[in-house]
C-alpha positions in Angstrom: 16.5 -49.7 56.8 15.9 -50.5 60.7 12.9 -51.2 62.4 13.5 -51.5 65.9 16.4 -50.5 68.1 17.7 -50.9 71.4 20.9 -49.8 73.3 22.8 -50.3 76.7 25.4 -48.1 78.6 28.6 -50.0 78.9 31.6 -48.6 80.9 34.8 -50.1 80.5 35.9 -52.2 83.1 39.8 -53.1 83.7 40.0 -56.1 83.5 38.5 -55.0 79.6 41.8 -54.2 78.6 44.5 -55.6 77.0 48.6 -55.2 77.6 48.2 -52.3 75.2 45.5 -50.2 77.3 42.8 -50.8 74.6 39.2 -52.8 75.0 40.5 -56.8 73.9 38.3 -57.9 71.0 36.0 -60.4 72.3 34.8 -58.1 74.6 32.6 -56.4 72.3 30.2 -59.8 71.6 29.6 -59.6 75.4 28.4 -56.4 75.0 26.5 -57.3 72.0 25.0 -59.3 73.5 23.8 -57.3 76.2 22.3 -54.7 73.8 20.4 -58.1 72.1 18.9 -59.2 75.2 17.7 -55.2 75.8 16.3 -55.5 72.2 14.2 -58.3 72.8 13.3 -57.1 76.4 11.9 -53.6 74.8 10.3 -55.6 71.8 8.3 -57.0 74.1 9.3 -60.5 74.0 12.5 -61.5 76.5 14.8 -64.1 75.5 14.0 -66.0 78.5 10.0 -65.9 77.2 10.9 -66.6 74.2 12.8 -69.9 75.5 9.7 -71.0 77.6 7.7 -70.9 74.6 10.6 -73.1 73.1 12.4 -70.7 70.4 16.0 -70.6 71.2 18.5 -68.4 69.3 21.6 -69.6 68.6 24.4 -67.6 67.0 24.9 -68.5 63.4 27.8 -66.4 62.8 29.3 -63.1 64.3 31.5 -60.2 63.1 33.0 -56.9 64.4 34.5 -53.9 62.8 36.6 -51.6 64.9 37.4 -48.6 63.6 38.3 -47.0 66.7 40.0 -48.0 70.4 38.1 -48.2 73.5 39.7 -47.7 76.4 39.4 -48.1 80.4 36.9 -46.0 82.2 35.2 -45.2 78.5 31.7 -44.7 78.8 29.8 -46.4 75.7 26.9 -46.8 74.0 26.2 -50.4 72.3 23.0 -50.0 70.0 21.3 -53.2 68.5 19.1 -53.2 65.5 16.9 -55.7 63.9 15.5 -55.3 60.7 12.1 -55.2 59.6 12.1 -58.2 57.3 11.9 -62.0 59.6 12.6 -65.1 58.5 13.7 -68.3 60.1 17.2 -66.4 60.3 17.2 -62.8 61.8 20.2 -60.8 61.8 21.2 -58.0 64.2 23.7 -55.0 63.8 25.1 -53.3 66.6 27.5 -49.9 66.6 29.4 -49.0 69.5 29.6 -45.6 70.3 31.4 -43.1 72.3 30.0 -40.1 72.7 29.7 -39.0 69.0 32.7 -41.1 68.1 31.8 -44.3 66.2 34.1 -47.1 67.7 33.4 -50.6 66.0 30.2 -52.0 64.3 29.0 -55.9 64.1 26.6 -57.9 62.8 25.4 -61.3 64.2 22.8 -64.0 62.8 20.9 -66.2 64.8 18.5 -68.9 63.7 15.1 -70.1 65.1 15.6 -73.6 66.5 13.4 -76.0 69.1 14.8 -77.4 71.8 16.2 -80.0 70.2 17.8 -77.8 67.5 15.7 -77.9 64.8 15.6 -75.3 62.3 11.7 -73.6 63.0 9.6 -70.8 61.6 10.2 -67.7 63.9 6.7 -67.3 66.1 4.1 -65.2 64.9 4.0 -63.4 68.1 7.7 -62.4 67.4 7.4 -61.3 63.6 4.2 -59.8 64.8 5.9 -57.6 67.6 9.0 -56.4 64.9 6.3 -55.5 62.3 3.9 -53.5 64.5 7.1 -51.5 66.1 8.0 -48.2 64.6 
């Protein structure tokens, strides 16, 4: 089940599209990435904080589904989730949405490094903040 979830209004730009008319592939990890950084901004911990405290995030590994073509001037919604349970990996699911219409879903997994990449418990603040949000 998901704790804590977050989402961002995307409208398809252009210069989004491939030859065929539809939303190229890699766009959708941008937007993922969008909806993380909201995430963590209404968690109550921003990714920049989070890096002046010295956690960084880096992406592990990363996956998308797509069941369904976005195309130019589509207004979406890309939703992040984070689940309850923290460790020194978290993983995030995301689903893109239009309107009612579920478009593509994806998964990424971050670790909890230092600065100089070390793998690091995630801070209590953080597993704190996902625990206490409902």
């Amino acid at each position: 089940m998901y704790m804590l979830s977050a989402f961002v209004d995307i409208r398809v730009r252009y210069q989004e599209t491939d030859q065929m008319g539809v939303v190229y592939h890699a766009n959708y990890f941008t937007w993922f990435e969008s909806a993380r950084i909201e995430l963590l901004d209404q968690l109550g911990w921003p990714y920049r904080e989070m890096e002046q405290a010295g956690y960084l995030l880096p992406v592990l590994g990363c996956e998308a589904s797509f069941i369904k073509p976005a195309q130019f001037d589509d207004r979406l919604q890309v939703r992040a989730f984070i689940r309850k349970h923290i460790s020194a990996r978290i993983e995030i699911s995301y689903e893109v949405n239009r309107l009612e219409t579920l478009l593509a879903l994806g998964k990424t997994t971050h670790a909890f490094v230092d600065k100089k990449g070390k793998l690091i418990r995630p801070p209590k603040t953080f597993v704190d903040l996902v625990n206490t949000k409902d």
